[in-house]
C-alpha positions in Angstrom: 90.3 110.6 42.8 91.8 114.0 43.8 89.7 113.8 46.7 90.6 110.4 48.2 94.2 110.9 47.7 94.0 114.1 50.0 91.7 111.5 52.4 94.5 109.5 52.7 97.1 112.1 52.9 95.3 113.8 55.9 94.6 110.4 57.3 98.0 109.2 57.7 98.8 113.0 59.3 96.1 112.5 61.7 97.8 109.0 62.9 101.2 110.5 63.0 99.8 113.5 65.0 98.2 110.9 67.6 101.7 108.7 67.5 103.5 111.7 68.4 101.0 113.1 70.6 101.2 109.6 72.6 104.7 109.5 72.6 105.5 112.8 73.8 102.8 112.6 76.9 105.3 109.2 77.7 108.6 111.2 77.6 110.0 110.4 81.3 113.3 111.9 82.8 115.1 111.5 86.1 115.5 114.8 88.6 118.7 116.1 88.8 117.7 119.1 90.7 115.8 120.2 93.8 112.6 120.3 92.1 109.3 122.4 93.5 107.5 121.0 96.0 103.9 121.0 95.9 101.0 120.1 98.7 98.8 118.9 96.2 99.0 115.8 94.0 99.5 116.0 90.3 97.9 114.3 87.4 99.9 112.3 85.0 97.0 110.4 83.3 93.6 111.4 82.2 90.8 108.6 81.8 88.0 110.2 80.1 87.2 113.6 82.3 88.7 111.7 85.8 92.8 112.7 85.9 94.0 110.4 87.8 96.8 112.1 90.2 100.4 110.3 90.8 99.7 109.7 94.6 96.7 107.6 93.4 99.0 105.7 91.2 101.6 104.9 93.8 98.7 102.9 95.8 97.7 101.0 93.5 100.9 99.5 93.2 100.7 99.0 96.8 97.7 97.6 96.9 98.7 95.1 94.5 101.6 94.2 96.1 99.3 94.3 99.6 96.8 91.4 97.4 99.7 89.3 96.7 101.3 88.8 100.3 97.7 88.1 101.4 96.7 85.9 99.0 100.2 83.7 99.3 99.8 83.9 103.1 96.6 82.5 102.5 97.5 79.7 100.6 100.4 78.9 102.9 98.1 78.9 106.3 96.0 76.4 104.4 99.0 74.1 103.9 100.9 71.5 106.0 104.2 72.9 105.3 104.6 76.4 107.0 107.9 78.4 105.9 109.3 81.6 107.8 107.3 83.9 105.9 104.3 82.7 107.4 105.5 82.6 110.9 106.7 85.9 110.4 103.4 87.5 109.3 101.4 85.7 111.8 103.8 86.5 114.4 102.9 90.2 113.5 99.0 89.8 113.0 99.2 88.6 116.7 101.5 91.7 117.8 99.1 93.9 116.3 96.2 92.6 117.8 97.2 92.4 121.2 98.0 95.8 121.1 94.3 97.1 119.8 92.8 94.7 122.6 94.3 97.3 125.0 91.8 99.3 123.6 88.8 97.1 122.3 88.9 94.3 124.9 86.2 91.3 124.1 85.2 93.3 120.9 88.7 93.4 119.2 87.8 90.9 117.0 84.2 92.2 115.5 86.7 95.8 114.8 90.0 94.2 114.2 89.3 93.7 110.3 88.8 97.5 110.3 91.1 98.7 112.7 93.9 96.3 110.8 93.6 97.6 107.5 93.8 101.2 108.9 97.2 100.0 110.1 98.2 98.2 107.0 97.0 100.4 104.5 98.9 103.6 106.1 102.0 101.6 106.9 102.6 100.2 103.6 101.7 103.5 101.6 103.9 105.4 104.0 106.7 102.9 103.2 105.9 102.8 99.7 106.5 106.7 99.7 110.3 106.0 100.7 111.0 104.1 98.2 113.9 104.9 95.6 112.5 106.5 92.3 109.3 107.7 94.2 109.3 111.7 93.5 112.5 111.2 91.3 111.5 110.1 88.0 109.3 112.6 86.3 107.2 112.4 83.5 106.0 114.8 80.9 102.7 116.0 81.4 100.6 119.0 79.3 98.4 120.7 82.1 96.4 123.7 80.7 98.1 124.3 77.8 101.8 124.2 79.8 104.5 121.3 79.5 105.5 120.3 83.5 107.9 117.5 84.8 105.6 116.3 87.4 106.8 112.8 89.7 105.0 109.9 88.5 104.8 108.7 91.6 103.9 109.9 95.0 103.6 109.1 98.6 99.8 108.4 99.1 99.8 109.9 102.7 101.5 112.9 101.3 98.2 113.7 99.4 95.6 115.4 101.8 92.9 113.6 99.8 93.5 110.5 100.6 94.0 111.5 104.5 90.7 113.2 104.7 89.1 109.8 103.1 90.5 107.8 105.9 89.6 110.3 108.3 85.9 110.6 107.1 85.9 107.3 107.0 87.1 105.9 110.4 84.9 109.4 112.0 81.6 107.7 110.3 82.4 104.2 111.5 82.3 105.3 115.6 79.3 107.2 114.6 77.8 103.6 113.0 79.5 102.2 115.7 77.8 103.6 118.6 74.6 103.8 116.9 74.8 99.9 116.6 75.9 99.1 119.9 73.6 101.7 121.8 70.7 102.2 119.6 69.8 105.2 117.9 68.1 107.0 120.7 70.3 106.4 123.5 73.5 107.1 121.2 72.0 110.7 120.0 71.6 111.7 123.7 75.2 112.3 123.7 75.1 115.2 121.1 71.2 116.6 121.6 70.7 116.6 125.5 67.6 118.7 126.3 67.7 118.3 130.3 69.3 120.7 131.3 72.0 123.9 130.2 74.6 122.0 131.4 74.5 118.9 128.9 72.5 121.0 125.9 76.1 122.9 126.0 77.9 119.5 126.6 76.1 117.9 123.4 77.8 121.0 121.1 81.1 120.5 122.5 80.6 116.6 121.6 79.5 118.1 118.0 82.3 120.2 117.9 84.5 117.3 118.7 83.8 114.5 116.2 84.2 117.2 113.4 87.3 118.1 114.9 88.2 114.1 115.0 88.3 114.6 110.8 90.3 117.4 110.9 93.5 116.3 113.1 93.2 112.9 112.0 94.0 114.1 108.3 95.6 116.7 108.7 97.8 115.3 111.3 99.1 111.8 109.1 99.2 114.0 105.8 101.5 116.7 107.8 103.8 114.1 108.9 104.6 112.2 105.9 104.4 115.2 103.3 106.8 116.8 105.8 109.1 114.0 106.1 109.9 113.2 102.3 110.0 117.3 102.2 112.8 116.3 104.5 114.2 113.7 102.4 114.0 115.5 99.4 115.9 118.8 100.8 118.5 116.4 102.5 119.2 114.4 99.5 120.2 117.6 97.6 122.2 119.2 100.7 124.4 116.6 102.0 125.5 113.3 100.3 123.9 109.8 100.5 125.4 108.4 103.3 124.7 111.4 105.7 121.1 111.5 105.0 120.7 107.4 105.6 120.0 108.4 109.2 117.0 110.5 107.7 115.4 107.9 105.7 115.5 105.6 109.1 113.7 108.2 110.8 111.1 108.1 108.7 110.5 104.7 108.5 110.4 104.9 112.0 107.8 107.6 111.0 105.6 106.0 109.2 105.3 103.1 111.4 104.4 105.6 114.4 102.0 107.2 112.6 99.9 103.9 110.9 100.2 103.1 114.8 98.6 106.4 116.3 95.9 106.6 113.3 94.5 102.9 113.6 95.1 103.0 117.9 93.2 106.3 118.0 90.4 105.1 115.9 90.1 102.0 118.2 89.6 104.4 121.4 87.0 106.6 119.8 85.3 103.2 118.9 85.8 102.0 122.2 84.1 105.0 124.2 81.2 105.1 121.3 80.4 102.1 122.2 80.1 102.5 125.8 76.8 103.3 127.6 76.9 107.1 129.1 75.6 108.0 132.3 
């Protein structure tokens, strides 16, 4: 009896452990002061052994949100009765791809899909960064052994990971790309040349240059962004509201710019891949 009764007891001290446990790994706050800044993303969740960092969390938000315009434009094309919305969004679908036919003439539309959600996917994160309560509203997280305040969310863009992904990721589709469009054998000559001295040399510069591709194209967008909500962050301590309004425009212009030179860049790189080289 004596035993079960001290079951129970530690039982119920085990669940009121876990309650408070949970509770306290929910406790949010809003910053009031000019917090540290940090280059790397934090983690405010843990599923299993993945932690799942605040920059990660932002997009998914944004990809939701990404989902539902698409899926209402969707259902809107398919109707009779278009509103403004659609016009709007088709108006800017047909912007967009003008401007990468520049680039990709008769092939814009086998790339466009690609080269599109580049554009989107950057634009809307970089946005998304902006946003009030994004870096503001902190939440209380135990990281080895220490209590922090970390943001719960975070500018995607602003997280190198996420750059290097898209980096690796457009970088590997030229290669694919060219490989496709050329053939394996023809495509290869551009980086092993055995000739002559001339184009053996020529073929390491080429080399040298798609790994260099990877490594301006993320660290150029992540320097940008994470640079300008630095900006915004300093600002918004230093000077009131109003006067740092012009701020927050200029990085919306930002962001825009910079969803513009990632996606437009890729489209050239795909564009001379594809070419035959004499």
């Amino acid at each position: 009896m004596t035993e079960e009764i001290i079951h129970k007891e530690a039982t119920k001290e085990a669940i009121k452990e876990i309650a408070n446990h949970t509770s306290s790994n929910f406790d949010f706050k809003i910053l009031t002061e000019m917090s540290k800044i940090s280059i790397k993303a934090e983690p405010i969740f843990n599923i299993g052994d993945f932690h799942l960092p605040n920059s990660l969390f932002l997009s998914f938000f944004v990809l939701i949100g990404f989902f539902i315009i698409a899926f209402y434009y969707n259902k809107i094309a398919s109707s009779k009765k278009k509103n403004k919305f659609y016009y709007f969004i088709n108006f800017a679908l047909k912007g967009i791809y003008s401007f990468f036919q520049s680039a990709l003439k008769e092939n814009t539309k086998n790339f466009f899909p690609l080269i599109g959600a580049f554009f989107f996917f950057i634009i809307f994160n970089n946005w998304a960064g902006l946003l009030p309560g994004v870096g503001s509203i902190l939440i209380k997280v135990y990281e080895h052994g220490e209590l922090h305040y970390f943001p719960i969310f975070r500018g995607n863009n602003a997280d190198l990971n996420t750059t290097l992904a898209i980096a690796l990721i457009s970088v590997i589709f030229v290669q694919y790309a060219g490989i496709k469009y050329l053939g394996f054998k023809n495509y290869i000559k551009k980086f092993i040349n055995l000739t002559n001295p001339i184009n053996f040399f020529v073929g390491i510069l080429e080399i040298i240059s798609e790994i260099s591709k990877i490594i301006s194209f993320s660290f150029r967008l992540f320097g940008n962004i994470f640079a300008g909500e630095v900006l915004l962050a300093v600002m918004a301590f230093l000077v009131p509201v109003l006067v740092s309004f012009p701020f927050l425009v200029l990085e919306i212009f930002v962001g825009f710019v910079q969803a513009l030179v990632f996606s437009m860049l890729s489209a050239v790189f795909i564009s001379s891949a594809i070419v035959k080289h004499h």
